[in-house]
PAVOMI-560470 format. One record per residue (C-alpha): residue number from 1; residue in three letters; x, z, y negated. Coordinates in steps of 0.5 Angstrom, whole numbers. Layout:
residues N
(NUM, ALA, (X, Z, Y)) ...
END
This chain:
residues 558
(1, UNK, (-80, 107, -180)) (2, UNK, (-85, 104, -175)) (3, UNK, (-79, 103, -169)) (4, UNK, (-77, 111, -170)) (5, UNK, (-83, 113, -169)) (6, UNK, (-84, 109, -163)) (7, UNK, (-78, 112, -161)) (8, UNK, (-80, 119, -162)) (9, UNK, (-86, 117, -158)) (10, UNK, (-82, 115, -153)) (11, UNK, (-78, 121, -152)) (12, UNK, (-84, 125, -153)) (13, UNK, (-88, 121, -147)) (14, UNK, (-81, 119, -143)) (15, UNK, (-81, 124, -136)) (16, UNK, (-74, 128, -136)) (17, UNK, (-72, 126, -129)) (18, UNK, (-73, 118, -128)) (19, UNK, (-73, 117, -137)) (20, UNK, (-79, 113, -136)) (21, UNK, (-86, 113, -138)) (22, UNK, (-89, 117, -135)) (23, UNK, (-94, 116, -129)) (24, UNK, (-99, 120, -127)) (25, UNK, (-97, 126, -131)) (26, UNK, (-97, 133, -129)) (27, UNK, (-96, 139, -132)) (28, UNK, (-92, 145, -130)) (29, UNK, (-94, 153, -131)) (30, UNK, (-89, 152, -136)) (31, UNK, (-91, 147, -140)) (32, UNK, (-86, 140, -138)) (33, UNK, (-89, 135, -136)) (34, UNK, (-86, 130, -131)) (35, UNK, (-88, 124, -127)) (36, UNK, (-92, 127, -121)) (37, UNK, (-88, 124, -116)) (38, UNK, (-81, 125, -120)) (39, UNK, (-83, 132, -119)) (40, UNK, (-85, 133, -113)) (41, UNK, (-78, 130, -111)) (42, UNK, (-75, 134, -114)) (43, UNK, (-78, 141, -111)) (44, UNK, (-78, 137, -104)) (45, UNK, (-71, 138, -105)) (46, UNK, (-72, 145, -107)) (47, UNK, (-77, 147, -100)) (48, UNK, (-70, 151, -96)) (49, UNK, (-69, 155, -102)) (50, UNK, (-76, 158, -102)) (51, UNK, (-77, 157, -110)) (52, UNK, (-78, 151, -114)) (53, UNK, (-75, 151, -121)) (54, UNK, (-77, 147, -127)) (55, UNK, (-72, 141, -129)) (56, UNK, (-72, 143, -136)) (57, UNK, (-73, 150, -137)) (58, UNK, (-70, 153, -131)) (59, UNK, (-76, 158, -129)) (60, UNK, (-78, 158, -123)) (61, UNK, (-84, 159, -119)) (62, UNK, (-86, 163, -112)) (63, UNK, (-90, 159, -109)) (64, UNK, (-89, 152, -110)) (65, UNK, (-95, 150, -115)) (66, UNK, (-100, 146, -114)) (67, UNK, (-100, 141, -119)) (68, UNK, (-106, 137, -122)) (69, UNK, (-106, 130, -126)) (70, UNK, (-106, 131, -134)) (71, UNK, (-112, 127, -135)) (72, UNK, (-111, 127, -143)) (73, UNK, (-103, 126, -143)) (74, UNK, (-104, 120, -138)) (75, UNK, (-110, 117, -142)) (76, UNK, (-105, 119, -149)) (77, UNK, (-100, 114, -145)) (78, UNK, (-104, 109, -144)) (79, UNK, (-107, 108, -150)) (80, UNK, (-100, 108, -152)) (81, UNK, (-97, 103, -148)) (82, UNK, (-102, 99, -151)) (83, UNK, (-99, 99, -158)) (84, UNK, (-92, 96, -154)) (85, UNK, (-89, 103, -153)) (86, UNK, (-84, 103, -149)) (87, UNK, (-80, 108, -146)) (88, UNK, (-74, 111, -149)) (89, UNK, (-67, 108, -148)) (90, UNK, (-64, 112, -143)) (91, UNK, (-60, 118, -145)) (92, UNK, (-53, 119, -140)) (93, UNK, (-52, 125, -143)) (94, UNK, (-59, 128, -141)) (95, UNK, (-58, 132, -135)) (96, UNK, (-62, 130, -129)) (97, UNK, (-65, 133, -123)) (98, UNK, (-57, 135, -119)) (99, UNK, (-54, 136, -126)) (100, UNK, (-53, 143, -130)) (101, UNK, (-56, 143, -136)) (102, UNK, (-54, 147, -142)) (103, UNK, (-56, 153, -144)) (104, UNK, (-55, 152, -151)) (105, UNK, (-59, 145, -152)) (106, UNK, (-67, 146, -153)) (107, UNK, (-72, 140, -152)) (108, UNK, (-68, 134, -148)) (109, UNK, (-64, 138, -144)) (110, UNK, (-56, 136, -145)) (111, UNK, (-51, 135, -139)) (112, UNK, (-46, 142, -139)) (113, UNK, (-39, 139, -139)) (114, UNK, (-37, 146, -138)) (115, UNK, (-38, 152, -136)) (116, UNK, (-35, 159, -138)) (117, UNK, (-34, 165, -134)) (118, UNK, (-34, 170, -139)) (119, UNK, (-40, 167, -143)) (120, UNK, (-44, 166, -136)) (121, UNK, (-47, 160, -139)) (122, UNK, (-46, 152, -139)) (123, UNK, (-44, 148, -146)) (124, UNK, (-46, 141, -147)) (125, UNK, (-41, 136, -150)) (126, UNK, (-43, 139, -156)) (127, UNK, (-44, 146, -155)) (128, UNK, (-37, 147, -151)) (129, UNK, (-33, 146, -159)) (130, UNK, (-34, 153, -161)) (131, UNK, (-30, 155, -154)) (132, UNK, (-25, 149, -156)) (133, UNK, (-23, 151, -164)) (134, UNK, (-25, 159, -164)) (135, UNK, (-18, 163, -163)) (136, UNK, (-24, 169, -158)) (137, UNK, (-26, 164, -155)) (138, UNK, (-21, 159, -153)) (139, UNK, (-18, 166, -148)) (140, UNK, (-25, 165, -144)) (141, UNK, (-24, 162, -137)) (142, UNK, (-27, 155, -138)) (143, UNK, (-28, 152, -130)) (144, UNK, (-33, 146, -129)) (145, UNK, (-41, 146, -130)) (146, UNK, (-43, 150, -125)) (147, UNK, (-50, 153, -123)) (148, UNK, (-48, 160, -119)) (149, UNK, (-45, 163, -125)) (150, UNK, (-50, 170, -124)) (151, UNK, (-46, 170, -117)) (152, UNK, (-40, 172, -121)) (153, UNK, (-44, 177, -124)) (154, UNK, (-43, 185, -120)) (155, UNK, (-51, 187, -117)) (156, UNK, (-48, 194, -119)) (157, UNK, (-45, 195, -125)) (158, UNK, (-48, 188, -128)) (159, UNK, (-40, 186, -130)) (160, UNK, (-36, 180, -128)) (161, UNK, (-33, 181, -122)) (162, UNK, (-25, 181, -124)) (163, UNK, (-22, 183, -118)) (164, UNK, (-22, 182, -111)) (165, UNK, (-22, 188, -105)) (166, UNK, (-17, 187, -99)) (167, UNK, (-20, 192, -95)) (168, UNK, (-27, 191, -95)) (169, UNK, (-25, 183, -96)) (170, UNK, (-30, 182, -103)) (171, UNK, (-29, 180, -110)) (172, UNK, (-32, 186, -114)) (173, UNK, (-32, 188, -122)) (174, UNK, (-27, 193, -125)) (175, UNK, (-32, 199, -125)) (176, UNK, (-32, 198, -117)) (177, UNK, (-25, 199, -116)) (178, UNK, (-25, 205, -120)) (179, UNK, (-31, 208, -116)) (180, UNK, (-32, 207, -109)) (181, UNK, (-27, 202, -109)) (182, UNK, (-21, 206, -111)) (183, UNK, (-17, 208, -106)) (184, UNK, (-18, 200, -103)) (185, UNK, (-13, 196, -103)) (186, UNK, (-15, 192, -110)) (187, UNK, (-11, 187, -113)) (188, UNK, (-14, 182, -119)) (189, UNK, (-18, 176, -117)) (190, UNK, (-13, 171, -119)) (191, UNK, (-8, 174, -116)) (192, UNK, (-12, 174, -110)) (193, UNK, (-13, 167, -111)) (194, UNK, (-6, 166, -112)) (195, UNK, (-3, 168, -105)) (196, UNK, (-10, 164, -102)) (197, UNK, (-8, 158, -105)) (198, UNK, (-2, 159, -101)) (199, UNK, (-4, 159, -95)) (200, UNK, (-9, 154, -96)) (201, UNK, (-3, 150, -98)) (202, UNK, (1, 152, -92)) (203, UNK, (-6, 150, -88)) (204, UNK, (-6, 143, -91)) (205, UNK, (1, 142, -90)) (206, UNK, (-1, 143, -82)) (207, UNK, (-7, 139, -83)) (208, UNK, (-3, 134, -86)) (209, UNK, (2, 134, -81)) (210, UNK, (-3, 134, -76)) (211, UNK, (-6, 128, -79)) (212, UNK, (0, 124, -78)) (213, UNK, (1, 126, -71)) (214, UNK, (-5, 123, -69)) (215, UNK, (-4, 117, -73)) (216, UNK, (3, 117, -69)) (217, UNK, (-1, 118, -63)) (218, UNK, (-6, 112, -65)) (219, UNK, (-1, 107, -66)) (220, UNK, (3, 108, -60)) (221, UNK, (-4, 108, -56)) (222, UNK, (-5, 101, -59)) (223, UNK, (2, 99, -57)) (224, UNK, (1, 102, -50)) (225, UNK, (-6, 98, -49)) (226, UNK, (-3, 92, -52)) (227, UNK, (3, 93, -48)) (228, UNK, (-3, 94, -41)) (229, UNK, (-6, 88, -43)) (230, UNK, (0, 85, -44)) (231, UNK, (4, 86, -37)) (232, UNK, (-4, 86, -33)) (233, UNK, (-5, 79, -37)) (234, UNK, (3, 78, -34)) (235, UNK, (1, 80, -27)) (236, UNK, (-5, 76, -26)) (237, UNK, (0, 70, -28)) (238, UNK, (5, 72, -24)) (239, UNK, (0, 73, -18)) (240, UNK, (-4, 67, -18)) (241, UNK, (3, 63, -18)) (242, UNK, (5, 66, -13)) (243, UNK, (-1, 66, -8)) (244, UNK, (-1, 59, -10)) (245, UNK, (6, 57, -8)) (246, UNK, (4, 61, -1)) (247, UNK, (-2, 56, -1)) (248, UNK, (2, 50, -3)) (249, UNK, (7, 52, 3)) (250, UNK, (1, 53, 8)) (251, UNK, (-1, 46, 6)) (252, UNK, (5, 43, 7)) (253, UNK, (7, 47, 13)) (254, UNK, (0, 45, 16)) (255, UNK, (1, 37, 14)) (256, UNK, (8, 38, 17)) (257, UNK, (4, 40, 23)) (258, UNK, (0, 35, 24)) (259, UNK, (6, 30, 23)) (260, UNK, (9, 33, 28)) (261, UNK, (3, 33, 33)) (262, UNK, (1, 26, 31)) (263, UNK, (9, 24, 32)) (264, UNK, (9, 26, 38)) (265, UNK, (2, 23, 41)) (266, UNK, (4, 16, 38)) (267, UNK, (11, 18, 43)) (268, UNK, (7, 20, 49)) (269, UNK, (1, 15, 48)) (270, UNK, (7, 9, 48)) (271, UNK, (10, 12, 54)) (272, UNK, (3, 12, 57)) (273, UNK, (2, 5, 56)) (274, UNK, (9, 2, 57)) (275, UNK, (8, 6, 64)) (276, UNK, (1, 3, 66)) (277, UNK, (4, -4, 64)) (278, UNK, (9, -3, 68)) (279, UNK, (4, -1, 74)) (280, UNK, (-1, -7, 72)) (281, UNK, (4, -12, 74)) (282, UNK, (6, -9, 79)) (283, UNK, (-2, -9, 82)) (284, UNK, (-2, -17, 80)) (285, UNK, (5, -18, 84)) (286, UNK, (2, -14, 90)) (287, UNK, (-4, -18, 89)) (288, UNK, (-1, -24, 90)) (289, UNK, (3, -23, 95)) (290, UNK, (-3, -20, 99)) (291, UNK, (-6, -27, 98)) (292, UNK, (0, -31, 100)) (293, UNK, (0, -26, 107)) (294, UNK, (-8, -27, 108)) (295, UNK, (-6, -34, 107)) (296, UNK, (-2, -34, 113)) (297, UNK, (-6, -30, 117)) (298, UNK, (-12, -34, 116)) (299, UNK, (-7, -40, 119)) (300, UNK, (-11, -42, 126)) (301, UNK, (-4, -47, 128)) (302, UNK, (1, -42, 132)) (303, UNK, (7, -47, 130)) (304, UNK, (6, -47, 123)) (305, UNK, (5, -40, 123)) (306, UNK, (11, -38, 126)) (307, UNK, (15, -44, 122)) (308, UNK, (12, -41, 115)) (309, UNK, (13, -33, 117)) (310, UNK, (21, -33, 116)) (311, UNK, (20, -35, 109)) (312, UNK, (17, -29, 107)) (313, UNK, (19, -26, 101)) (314, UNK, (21, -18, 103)) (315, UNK, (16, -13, 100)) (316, UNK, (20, -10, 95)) (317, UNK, (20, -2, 94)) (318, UNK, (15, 1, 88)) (319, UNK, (19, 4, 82)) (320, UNK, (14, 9, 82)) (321, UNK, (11, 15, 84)) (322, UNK, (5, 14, 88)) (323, UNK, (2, 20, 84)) (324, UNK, (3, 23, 78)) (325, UNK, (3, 30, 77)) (326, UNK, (-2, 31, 71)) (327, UNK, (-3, 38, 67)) (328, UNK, (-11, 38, 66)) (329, UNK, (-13, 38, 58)) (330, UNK, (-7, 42, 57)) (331, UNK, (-2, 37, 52)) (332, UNK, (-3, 41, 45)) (333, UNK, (-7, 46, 46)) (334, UNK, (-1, 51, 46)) (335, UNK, (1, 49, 39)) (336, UNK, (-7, 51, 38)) (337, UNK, (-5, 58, 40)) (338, UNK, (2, 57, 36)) (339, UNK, (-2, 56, 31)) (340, UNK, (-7, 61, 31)) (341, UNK, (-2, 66, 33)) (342, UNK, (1, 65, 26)) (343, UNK, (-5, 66, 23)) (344, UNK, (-7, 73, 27)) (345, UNK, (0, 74, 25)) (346, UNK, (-1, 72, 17)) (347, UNK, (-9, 76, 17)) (348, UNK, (-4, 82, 19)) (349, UNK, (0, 82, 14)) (350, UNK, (-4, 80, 8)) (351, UNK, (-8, 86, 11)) (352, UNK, (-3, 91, 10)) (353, UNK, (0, 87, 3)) (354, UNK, (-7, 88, 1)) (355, UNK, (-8, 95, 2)) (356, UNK, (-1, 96, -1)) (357, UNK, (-2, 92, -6)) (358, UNK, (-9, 96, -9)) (359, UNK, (-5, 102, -8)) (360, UNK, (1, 100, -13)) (361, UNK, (-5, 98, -17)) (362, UNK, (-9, 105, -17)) (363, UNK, (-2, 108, -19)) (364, UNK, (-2, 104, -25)) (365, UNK, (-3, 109, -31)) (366, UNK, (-3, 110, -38)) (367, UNK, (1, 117, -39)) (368, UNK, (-3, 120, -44)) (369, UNK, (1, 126, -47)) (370, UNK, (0, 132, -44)) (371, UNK, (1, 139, -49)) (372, UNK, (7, 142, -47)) (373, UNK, (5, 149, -45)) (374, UNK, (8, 155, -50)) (375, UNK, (7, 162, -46)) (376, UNK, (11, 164, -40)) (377, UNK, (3, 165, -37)) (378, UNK, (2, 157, -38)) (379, UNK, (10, 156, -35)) (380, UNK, (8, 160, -29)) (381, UNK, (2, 156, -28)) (382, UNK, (7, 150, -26)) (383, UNK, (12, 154, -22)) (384, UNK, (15, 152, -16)) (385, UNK, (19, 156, -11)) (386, UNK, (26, 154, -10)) (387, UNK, (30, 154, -3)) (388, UNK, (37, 151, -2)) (389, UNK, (39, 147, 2)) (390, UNK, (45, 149, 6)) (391, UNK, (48, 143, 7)) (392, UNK, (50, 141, 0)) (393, UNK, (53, 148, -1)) (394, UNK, (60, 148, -3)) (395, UNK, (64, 153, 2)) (396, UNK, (67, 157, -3)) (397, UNK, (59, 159, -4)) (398, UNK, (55, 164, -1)) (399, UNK, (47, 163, 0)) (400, UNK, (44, 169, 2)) (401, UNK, (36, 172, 0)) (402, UNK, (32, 166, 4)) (403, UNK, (37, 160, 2)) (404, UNK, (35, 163, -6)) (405, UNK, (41, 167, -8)) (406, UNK, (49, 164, -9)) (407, UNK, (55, 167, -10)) (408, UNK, (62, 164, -10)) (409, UNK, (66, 168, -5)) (410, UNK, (74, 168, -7)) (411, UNK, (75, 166, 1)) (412, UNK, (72, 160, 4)) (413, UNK, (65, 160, 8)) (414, UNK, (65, 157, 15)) (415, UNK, (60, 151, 14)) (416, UNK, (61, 145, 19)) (417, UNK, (62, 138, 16)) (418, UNK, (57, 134, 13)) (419, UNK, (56, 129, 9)) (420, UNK, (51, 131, 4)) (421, UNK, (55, 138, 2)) (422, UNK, (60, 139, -4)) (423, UNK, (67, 140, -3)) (424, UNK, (70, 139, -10)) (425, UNK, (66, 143, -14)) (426, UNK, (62, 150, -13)) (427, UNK, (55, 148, -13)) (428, UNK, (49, 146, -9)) (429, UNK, (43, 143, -9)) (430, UNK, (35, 145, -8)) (431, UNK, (32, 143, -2)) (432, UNK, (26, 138, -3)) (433, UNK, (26, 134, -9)) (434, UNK, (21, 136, -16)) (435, UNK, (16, 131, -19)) (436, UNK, (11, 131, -23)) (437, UNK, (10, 138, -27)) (438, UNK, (15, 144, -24)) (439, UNK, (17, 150, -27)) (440, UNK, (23, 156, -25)) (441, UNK, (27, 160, -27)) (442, UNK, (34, 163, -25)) (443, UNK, (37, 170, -26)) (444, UNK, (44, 170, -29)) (445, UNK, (50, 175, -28)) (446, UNK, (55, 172, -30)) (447, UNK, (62, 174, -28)) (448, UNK, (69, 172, -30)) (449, UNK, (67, 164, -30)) (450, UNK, (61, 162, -31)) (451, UNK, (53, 160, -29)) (452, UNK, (50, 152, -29)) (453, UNK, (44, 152, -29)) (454, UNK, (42, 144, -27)) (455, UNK, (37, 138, -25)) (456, UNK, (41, 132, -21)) (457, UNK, (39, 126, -18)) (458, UNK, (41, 126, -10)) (459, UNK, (45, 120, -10)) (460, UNK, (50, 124, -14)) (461, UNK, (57, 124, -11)) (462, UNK, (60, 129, -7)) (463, UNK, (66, 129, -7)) (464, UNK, (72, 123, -11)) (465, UNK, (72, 124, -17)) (466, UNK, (70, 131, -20)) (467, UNK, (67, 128, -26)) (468, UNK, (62, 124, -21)) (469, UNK, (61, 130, -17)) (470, UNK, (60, 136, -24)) (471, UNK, (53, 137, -26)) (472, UNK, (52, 134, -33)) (473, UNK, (59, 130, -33)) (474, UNK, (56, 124, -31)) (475, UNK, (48, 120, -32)) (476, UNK, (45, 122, -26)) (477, UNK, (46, 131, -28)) (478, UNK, (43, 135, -33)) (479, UNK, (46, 141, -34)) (480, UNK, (45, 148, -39)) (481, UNK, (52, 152, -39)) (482, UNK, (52, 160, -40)) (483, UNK, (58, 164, -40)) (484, UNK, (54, 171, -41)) (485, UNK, (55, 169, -48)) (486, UNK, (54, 162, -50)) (487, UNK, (50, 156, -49)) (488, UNK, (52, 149, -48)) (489, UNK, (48, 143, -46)) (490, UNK, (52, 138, -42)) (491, UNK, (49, 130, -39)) (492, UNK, (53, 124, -39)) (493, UNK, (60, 129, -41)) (494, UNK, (57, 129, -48)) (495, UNK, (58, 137, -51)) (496, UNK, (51, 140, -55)) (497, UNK, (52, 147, -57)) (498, UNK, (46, 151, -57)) (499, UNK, (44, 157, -62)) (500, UNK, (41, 162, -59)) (501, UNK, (42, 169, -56)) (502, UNK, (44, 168, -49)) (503, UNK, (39, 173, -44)) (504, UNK, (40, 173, -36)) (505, UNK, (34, 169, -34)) (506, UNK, (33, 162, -36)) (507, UNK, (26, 158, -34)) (508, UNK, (26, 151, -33)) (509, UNK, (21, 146, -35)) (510, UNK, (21, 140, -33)) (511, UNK, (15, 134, -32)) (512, UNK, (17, 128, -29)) (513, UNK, (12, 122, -31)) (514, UNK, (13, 124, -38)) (515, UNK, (21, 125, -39)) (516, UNK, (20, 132, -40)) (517, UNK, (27, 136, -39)) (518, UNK, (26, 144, -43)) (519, UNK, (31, 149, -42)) (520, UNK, (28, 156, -44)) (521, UNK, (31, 163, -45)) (522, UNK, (26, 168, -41)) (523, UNK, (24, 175, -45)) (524, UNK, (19, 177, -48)) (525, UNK, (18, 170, -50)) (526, UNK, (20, 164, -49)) (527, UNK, (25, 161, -53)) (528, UNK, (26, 153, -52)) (529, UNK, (34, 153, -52)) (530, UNK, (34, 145, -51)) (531, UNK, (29, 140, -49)) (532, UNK, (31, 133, -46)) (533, UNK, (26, 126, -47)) (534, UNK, (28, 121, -43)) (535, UNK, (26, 117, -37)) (536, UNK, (27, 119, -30)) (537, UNK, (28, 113, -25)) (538, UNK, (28, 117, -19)) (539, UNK, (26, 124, -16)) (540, UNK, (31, 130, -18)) (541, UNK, (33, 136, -15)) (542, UNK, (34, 144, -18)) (543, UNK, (41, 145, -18)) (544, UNK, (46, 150, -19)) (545, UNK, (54, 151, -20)) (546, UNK, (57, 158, -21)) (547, UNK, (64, 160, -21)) (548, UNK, (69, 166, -21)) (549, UNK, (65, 172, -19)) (550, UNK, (59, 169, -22)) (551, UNK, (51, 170, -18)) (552, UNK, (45, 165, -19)) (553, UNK, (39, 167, -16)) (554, UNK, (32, 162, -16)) (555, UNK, (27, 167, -17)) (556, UNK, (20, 169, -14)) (557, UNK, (13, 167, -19)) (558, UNK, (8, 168, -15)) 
END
């Protein structure tokens, strides 16, 4: 008995928001009573809205209420805790601060498990029974606890608001659309919600798609780092190999040299000495006879004189030259400025590889995706004028309006030779070479044959086998066909039909980076009749192919 009434108590002096004792109790107009900072917290949450409510009872205040300490509650739960009163056991069933309450429940107010949209009023787990066995009340439309049920209330009549204007795009009661309304477009709300619900299902669709776009997109971004990473890691490698190569070769090219002067030194040094050698004993031998000479000389007797001078040895002739002809400090100097020479010669090189070098390194480039443009206005942006080049055009054709226009002749045109003009086939190239992003467009008419319209590399054959020659017959053309009442896509000889209403002009779309190739028919709209993705290794050049009294003629955009 005595632990039941503790734990009434505990529920009497527990705070409604934090189920604790209260602390520094206050109370409200109202009469609740909640912990000071409990309930400051909570209308500090409610400071935007510009009224502040009561946790419980849901009144509201305008303005915020200036609290006071409820100094006979505090020193009741004081005294209260010295008996070992303790706060009551945690309810999970009672509505806190961010929960709606029920409607129904007096005292601790319950969670709502559900609101009604007829009743306008929330149910506790407890209350809601009635509207989940009565057969009225399981007609009205349960939704989950809601606290802006009095929004579904029409201002003006007081009355649920059922329907829905599409006129005035508002959700309104069925009085309104009998009265102001009634001559508005007005359907129920649920069928409006229907049909929103659609949309809303397409759009998420979209986003949807959109989302597993981009996750595409992030994943070939990660394999493009990686693979940046991987081919500069590469390049570095490969680079340092290299320059170390060169290194080792102008080591051992410099050690050879010095082998080679030092070789050479040893040979002439040799040479040297054996030759001073020579002459040294010459000079000793010289010498000699100079003595025996002064001897004789010096000898006072005349008859041993003339007795001794017959047995003179004759003086022989020297071997070698009395001079040298010596080049002053000029040995190997030559091979100094040999050397030097190739080093002026290595700083130019490196020079120009290096700016070369940094060049190509600029250029590398991550090629994001660029968004493909939609209307004509955003192709036009891209537009580039066509000329052709009057060396390429096969003889049965004839250019006229600025080199733009071509129309096959049944007589042969008198063009000179030249090696760059078809001759087996009816077609002719653009003057210079697109990259990068280009658009143009052709105008069609076509006659008993049929108009080509095409991109090409330029090493494409001109004569020889007419599959190497026919644009879209071979790997380096691509090629849309009209005969003024059908499409068809040509590359590689592969066939691909296109469904679409044929129109006289047609746009071409083409960004090179990317591996872009569109083919459009240009009206009112643009209509894509075939989209290439592939890789293009080199320049491509605008061409075009007409036959038996056909005209193709490169329009002016600008």
């Amino acid at each position: 008995m005595e632990q039941q009434e503790n734990k009434l108590d505990g529920e009497r002096f527990s705070c409604s928001i934090c189920l604790d004792l209260l602390k520094d109790p206050v109370t409200t107009v109202c009469g609740h009573s909640y912990c000071k900072s409990c309930i400051n917290t909570h209308w500090d949450k409610e400071e935007q809205r510009g009224s502040y409510s009561c946790p419980q009872c849901r009144q509201t205040f305008t303005p915020r209420p200036v609290l006071g300490k409820n100094t006979m509650l505090a020193d009741l739960v004081e005294e209260l805790k010295k008996t070992g009163l303790q706060a009551a056991p945690a309810d999970h069933c009672s509505a806190g601060p961010e929960d709606v309450a029920c409607d129904v429940c007096t005292g601790r107010k319950r969670k709502a498990l559900k609101s009604c949209l007829n009743c306008l009023a929330s149910y506790c787990e407890n209350h809601i029974q009635p509207h989940l066995q009565s057969a009225a009340l399981k007609k009205h439309k349960l939704v989950e606890p809601s606290e802006k049920l009095h929004e579904n209330i029409c201002s003006r009549h007081d009355k649920v608001m059922e329907m829905f204007c599409r006129t005035d795009q508002q959700c309104i009661c069925y009085l309104c659309s009998v009265e102001e309304h009634k001559d508005h477009d007005t359907v129920s709300a649920a069928a409006e919600r229907t049909e929103r619900q659609r949309e809303l299902g397409l759009r998420r669709q979209t986003i949807q798609q959109r989302v597993q776009d981009r996750e595409k997109d992030v994943k070939l971004l990660q394999q493009e780092e990686e693979a940046v990473n991987a081919s500069a890691d590469k390049a570095v490698e490969d680079s340092e190999e290299i320059f170390t190569e060169m290194i080792r070769l102008l080591e051992k090219r410099s050690s050879d040299v010095e082998q080679q002067i030092r070789s050479q030194q040893e040979t002439e040094v040799s040479r040297v000495r054996e030759l001073q050698e020579r002459l040294e004993q010459e000079i000793t031998e010289l010498k000699r006879k100079d003595q025996e000479l002064k001897q004789l000389s010096d000898t006072e007797d005349h008859n041993q004189f003339l007795h001794n001078y017959p047995s003179l040895s004759p003086l022989s002739e020297s071997t070698h030259s009395s001079s040298f002809s010596i080049r002053p400090l000029r040995y190997f100097e030559d091979v100094t400025a040999a050397v030097s020479e190739v080093r002026g010669r290595l700083q130019d090189i490196l020079s120009e590889t290096r700016t070369k070098i940094l060049q190509i390194v600029s250029q590398v480039d991550v090629l994001l995706r660029q968004p493909e443009p939609e209307t004509r206005a955003d192709f036009l942006k891209y537009s580039q004028e066509i000329t052709l080049d009057p060396n390429t055009v096969n003889r049965q054709l004839l250019l006229s309006e600025g080199n733009r226009k071509v129309t096959w002749m049944s007589r042969q045109q008198p063009y000179s030779n030249h090696r760059d003009r078809f001759t087996g086939c009816c077609q002719v190239l653009s003057r210079k070479s697109l990259t990068g992003r280009c658009y143009w467009e052709v105008e069609m008419k076509v006659g008993v044959g049929a108009v080509r319209v095409a991109v090409t590399y330029k090493n494409i054959s001109r004569a020889g086998s007419i599959d190497e020659c026919r644009f879209g017959f071979n790997d380096k053309s691509w090629m849309l066909y009209s005969n003024g009442n059908s499409y068809n896509f040509y590359y590689n000889s592969i066939e691909t039909p296109v469904s679409s209403p044929v129109f006289s002009r047609v746009g071409v779309y083409l960004d090179h980076r990317a591996g872009v190739l569109s083919f459009y028919s240009v009206s009112d709209t643009m209509t894509l009749l075939h989209r290439v993705q592939t890789t293009f290794t080199q320049p491509l050049y605008a061409g075009v192919r007409v036959s038996s009294g056909s005209i193709a003629e490169f329009c002016k955009l600008k």
